[in-house]
N, C-alpha and C positions, 0 to 999 in steps of 0.2 A: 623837543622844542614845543613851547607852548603858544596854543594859537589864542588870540584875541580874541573875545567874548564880544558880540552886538546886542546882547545884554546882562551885564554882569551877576554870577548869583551873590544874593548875599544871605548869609546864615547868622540867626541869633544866637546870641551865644547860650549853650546849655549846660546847666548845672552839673558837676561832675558826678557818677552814679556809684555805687559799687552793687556789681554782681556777682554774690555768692554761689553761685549754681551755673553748671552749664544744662544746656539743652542740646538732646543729640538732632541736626541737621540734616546726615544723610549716615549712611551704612552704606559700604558695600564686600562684597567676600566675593572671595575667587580663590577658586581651586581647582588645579590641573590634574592632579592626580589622588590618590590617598594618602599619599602622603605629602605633599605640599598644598599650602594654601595661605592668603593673603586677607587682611580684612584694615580698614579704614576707617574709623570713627569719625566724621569731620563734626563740631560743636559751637552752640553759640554762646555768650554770655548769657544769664540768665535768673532773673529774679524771681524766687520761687514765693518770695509773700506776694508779690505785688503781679506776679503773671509778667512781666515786660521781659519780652525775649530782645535783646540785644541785636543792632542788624551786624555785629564784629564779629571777626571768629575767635574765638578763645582757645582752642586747641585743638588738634589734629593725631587722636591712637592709632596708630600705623604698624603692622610688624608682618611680614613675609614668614612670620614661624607660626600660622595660626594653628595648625592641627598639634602641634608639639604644645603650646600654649592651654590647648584644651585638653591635652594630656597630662597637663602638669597643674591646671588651675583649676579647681572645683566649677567655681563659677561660671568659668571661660567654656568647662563643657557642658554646666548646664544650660545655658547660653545658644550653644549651636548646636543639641539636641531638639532642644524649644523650636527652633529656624527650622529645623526639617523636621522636625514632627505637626509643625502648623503649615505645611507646601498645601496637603492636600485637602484640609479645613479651609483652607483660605481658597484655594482651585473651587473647589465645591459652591463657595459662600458665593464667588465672581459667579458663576453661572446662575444661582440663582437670582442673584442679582438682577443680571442681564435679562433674564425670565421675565421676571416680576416686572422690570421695565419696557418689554417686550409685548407684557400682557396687560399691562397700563394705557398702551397706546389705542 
């Protein structure tokens, strides 16, 4: 049911765009054991000459078979070798971080 507006928006109209590219939005993976696992690609539109990410979503890679996926796809497992081989790079990097911020003050 839609409620009344006490002041109406109004949008110009905008010219229609095409975005050849998407941009990935979020990731997430999840796996319960070693052998199951799940991952999510959620994506925006996105124009790779011009930089303007789209605020729409454009597609959604989804699949409950990730570790079979990375058994079977070159990519797929270099992909989530890269993910856990950069945990403790990036663990490492947060701390210093936090340091250098710490020793800022």
């Amino acid at each position: 049911m839609a409620i009344p507006a006490s002041n109406p928006t109004e949008q110009a109209a905008v010219e229609a765009r095409v975005y050849p590219d998407l941009w990935i939005k979020s990731i997430v993976i999840r796996t319960a054991n070693a052998q199951q696992g799940y991952i999510k690609i959620e994506t925006l539109a996105y124009d790779g000459a011009t930089q303007e990410i789209s605020n729409s979503r454009a597609e959604s890679i989804t699949t409950d078979k990730l570790l079979e996926a990375a058994a079977q796809v070159p990519e797929v497992a270099a992909a989530y070798s890269s993910i856990l081989a950069a945990v403790a790079p990036l663990r490492q990097w947060i701390a210093d971080d936090a340091a250098a911020a710490d020793a800022a003050e």
